[in-house]
C-alpha positions as CSV (number, residue, x, y, z in Angstrom):
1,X,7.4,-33.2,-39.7
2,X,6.1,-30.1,-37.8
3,X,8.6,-27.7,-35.9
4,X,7.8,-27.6,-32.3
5,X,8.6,-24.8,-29.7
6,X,8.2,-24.4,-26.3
7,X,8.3,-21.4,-24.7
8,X,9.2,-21.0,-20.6
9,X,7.4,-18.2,-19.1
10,X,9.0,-17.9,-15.4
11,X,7.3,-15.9,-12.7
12,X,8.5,-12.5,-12.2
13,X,10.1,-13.2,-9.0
14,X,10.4,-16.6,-7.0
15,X,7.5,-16.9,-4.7
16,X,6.1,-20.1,-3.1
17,X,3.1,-20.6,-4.7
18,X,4.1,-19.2,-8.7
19,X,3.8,-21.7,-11.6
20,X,5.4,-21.8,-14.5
21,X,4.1,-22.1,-18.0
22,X,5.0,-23.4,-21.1
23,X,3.3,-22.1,-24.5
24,X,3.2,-25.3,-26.5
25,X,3.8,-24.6,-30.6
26,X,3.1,-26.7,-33.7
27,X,4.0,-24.8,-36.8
28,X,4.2,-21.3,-35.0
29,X,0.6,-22.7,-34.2
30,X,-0.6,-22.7,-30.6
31,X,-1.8,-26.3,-29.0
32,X,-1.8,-25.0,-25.5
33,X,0.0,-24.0,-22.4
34,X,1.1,-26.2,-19.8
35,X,1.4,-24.6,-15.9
36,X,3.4,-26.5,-13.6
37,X,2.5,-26.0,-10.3
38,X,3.5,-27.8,-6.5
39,X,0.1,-29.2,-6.8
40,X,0.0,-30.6,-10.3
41,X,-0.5,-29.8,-13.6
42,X,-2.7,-27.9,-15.8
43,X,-3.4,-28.1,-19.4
44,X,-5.1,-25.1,-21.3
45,X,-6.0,-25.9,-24.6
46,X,-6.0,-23.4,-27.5
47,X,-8.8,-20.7,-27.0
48,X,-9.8,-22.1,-23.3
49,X,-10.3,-20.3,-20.0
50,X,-10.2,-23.9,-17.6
51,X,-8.0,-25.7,-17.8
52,X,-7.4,-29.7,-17.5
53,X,-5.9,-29.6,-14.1
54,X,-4.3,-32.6,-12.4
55,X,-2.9,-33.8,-9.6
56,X,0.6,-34.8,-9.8
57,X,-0.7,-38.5,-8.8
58,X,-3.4,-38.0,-11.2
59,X,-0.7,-36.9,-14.0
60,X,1.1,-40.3,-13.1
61,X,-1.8,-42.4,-13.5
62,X,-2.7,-40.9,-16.7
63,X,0.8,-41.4,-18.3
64,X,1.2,-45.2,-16.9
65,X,-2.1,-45.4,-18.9
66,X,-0.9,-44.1,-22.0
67,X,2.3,-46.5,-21.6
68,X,0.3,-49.8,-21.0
69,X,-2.3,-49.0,-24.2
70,X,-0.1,-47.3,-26.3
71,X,-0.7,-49.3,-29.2
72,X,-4.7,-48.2,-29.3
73,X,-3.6,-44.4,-28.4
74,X,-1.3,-44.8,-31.6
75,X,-4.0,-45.5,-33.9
76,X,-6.8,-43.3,-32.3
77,X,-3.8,-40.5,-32.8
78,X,-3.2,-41.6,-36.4
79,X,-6.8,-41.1,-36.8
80,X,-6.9,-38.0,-35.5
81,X,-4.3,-37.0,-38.1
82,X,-5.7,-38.5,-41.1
83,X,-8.6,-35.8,-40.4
């Protein structure tokens, strides 16, 4: 099973508008980063300048997807993994 980290990067100081990210890890490997922002939330992938960015009510919808077709996300992951 891989080994997972997440690493919090926090804003220098607390402002109103400062996100914070999360450097995503598989296997000292880097999937992504995650910001988290007031507005939503924005996925970079590894080696990407733009990132996904959503809408909290966009996030939402996307994750109530995942939940209701999780079986067909299993296998299309499972895929994914078998190369």
């Amino acid at each position: 099973m891989a080994k997972h980290t997440v690493t919090i990067i926090q804003p220098a100081r607390t402002t109103l508008h400062s996100d914070y990210t999360m450097e995503i890890k598989s296997d000292d490997a880097i999937l992504g980063k995650l910001s988290i922002s007031k507005g939503g939330v924005d996925w970079f992938p590894k080696h990407s300048k733009k990132p996904w960015a959503l809408t909290w009510e966009e996030f939402a919808v996307l994750l109530d997807a995942y939940c209701r077709d999780r079986p067909s996300v299993k296998a299309f992951i499972k895929n994914l993994r078998k190369g």
